[in-house]
VODREN-262394 format. One record per residue (C-alpha): x, y, z; residue number from 1; chain. Coordinates in steps of 0.5 Angstrom, whole numbers, plus 500, padded with zeros to 3 digits. Example, Ala and Ser with C-alpha at 12.3 -4.5 7.8 and 13.67 -1.06 7.14 Angstrom:
<nodes>
+------+-------+-----+-----+----+
! east ! north !  up !   i ! ch !
+------+-------+-----+-----+----+
!  525 !   491 ! 516 !   1 !  A !
!  527 !   498 ! 514 !   2 !  A !
+------+-------+-----+-----+----+
</nodes>
This chain:
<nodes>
+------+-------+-----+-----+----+
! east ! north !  up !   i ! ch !
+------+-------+-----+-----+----+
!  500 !   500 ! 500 !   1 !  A !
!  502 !   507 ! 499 !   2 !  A !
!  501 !   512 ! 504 !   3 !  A !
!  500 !   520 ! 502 !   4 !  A !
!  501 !   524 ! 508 !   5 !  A !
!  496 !   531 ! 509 !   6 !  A !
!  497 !   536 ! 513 !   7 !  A !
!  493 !   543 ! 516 !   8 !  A !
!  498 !   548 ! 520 !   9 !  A !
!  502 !   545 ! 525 !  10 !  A !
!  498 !   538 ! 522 !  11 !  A !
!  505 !   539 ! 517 !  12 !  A !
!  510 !   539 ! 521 !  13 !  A !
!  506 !   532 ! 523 !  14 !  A !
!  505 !   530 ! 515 !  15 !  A !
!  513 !   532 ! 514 !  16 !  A !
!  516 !   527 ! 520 !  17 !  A !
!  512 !   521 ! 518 !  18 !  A !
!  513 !   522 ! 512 !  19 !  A !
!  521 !   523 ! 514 !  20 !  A !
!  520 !   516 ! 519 !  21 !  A !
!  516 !   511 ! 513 !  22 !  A !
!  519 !   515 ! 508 !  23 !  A !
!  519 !   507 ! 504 !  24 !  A !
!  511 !   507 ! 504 !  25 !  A !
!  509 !   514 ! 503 !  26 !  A !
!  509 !   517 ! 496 !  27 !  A !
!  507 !   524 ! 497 !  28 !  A !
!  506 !   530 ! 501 !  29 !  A !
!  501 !   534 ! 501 !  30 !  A !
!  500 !   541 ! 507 !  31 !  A !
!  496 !   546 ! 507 !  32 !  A !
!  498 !   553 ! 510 !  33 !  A !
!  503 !   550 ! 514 !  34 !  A !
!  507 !   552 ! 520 !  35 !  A !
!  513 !   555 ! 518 !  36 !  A !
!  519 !   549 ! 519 !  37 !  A !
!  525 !   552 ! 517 !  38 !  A !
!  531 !   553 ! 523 !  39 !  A !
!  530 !   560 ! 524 !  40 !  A !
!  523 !   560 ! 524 !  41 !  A !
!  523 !   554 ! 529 !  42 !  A !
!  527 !   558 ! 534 !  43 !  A !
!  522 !   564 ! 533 !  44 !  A !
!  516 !   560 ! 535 !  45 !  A !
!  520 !   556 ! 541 !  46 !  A !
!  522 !   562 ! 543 !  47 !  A !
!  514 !   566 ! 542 !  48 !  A !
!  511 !   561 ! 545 !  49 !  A !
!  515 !   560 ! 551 !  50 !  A !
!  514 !   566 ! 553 !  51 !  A !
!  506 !   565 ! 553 !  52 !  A !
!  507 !   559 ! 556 !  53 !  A !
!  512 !   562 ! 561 !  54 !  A !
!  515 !   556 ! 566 !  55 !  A !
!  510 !   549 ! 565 !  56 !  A !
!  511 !   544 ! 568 !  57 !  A !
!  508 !   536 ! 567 !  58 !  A !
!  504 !   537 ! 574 !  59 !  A !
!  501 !   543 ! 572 !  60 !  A !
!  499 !   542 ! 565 !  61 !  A !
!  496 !   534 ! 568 !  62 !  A !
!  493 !   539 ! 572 !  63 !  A !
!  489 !   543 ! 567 !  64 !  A !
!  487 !   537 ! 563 !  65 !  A !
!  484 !   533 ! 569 !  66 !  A !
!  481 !   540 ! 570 !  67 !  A !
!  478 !   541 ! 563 !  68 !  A !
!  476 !   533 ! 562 !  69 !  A !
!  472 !   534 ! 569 !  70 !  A !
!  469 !   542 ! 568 !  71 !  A !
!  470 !   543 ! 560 !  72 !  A !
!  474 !   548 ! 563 !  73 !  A !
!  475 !   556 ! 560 !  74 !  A !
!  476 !   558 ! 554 !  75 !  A !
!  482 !   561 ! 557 !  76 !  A !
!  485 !   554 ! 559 !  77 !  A !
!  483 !   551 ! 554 !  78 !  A !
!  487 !   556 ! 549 !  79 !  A !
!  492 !   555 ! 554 !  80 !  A !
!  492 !   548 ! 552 !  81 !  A !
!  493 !   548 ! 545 !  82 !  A !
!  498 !   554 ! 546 !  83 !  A !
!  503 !   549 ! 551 !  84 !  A !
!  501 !   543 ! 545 !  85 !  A !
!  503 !   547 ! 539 !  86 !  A !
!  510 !   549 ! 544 !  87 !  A !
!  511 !   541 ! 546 !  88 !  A !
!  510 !   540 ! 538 !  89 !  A !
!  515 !   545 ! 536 !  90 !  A !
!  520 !   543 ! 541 !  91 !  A !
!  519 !   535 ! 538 !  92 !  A !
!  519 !   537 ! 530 !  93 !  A !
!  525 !   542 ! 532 !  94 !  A !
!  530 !   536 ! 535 !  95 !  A !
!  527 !   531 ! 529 !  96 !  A !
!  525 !   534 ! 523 !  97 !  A !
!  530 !   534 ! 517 !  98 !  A !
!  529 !   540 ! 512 !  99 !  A !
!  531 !   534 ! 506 ! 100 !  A !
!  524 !   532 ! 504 ! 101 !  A !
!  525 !   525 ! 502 ! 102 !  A !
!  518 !   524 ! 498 ! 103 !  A !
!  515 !   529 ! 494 ! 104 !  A !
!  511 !   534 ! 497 ! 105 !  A !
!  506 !   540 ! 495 ! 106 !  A !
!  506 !   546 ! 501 ! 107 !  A !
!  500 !   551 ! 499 ! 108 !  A !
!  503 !   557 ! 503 ! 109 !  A !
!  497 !   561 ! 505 ! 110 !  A !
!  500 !   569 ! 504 ! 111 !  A !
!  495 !   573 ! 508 ! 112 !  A !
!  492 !   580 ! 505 ! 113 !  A !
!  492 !   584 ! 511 ! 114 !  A !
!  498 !   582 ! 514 ! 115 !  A !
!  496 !   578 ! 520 ! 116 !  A !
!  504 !   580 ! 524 ! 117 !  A !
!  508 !   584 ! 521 ! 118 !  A !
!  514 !   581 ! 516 ! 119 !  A !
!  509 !   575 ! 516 ! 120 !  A !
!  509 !   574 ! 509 ! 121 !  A !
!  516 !   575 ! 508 ! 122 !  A !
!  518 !   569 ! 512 ! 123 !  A !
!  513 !   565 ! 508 ! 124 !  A !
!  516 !   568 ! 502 ! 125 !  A !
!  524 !   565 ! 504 ! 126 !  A !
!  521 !   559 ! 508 ! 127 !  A !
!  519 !   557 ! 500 ! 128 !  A !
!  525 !   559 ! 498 ! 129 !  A !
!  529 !   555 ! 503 ! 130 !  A !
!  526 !   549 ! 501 ! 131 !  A !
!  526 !   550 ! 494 ! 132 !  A !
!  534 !   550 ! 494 ! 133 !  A !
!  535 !   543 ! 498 ! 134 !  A !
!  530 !   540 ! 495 ! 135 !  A !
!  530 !   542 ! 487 ! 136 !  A !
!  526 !   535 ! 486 ! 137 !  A !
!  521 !   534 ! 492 ! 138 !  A !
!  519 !   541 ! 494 ! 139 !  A !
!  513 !   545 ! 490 ! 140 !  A !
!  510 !   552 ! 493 ! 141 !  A !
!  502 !   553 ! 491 ! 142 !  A !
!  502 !   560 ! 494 ! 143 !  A !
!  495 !   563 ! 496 ! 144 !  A !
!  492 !   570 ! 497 ! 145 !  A !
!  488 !   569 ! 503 ! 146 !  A !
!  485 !   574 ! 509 ! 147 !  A !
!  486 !   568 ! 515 ! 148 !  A !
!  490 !   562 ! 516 ! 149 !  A !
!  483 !   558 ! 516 ! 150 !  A !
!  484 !   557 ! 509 ! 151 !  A !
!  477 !   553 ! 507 ! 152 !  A !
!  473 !   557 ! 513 ! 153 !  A !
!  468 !   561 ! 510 ! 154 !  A !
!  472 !   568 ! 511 ! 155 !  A !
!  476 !   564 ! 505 ! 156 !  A !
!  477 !   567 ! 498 ! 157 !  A !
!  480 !   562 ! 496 ! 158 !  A !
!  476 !   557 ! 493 ! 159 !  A !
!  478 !   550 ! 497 ! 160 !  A !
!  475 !   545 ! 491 ! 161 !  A !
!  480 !   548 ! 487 ! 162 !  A !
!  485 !   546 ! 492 ! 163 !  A !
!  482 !   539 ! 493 ! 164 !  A !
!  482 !   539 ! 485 ! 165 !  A !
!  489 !   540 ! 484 ! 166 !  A !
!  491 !   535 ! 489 ! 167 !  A !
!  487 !   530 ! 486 ! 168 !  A !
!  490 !   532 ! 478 ! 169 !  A !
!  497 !   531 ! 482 ! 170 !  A !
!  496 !   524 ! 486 ! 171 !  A !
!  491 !   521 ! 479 ! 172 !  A !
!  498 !   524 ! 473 ! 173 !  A !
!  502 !   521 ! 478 ! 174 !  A !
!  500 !   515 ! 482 ! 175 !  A !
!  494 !   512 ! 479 ! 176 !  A !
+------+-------+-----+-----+----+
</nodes>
């Protein structure tokens, strides 16, 4: 069997290391709006999300879980979750994830008008062009214009069939 891999935001960096670790089974790598993987971008977002996280430590974050599975929680507390999540993710991804893709992998990179952060784009921009350089064969930018990271919310202006089409046109003239 073959596997292809797909990957939404921080999902990605998720697609990308399995594809990494079952690089013989896996024939294709598709992400949508992904987390920035490159080394600078990854110390960026280890160093931003600490300081939201300030000092977590595993009884407190078991804390919060049990508190949350138990009362629902806050909406505060379930943010934070997610936020500690991201940040755990990203201190894995930052120690295993290799730049060199080992599959073919198609990344549609979301550039955001407005801009959601300042110089936001301009990282997406060298991210793509980093990865094209170390890997000429198996790395393919689709770049998007969006207003949100939610690439297939209703906010979208982009056409998410149009994004599922070309999927479908790359997995049938390839694989099929």
């Amino acid at each position: 069997y073959h596997i292809i891999p797909i990957g939404f935001s921080i999902g990605g960096y998720m697609a990308l290391y399995f594809c990494q670790k079952y690089n013989n089974k896996c024939i294709h790598c598709f992400l949508l709006d992904p987390s920035q993987i490159t080394k600078e971008n990854i110390k960026n977002r280890i160093i931003e999300k600490k300081n939201i996280n300030g000092n977590i430590t595993n009884k407190k974050f078991k804390e919060l879980l049990n508190n949350i599975q138990k009362t629902k929680g806050t909406r505060e507390e379930i943010n934070y979750i997610r936020t500690v999540s991201a940040y755990l993710r990203t201190i894995f991804i930052s120690k295993k994830l290799k730049l060199n893709l080992p599959v073919k992998t198609t990344s549609f990179v979301n550039i955001q008008k407005p801009q959601k952060t300042p110089y936001h784009n301009k990282k997406r921009i060298n991210e793509i062009k980093i990865l094209k350089e170390m890997n000429p064969k198996n790395y393919e930018a689709i770049v998007l214009i969006n207003k949100t990271h939610k690439v297939f919310n209703k906010k979208s202006t982009i056409k998410h069939k149009s994004v599922i089409s070309h999927i479908e046109n790359i997995i049938y003239n390839n694989y099929v």
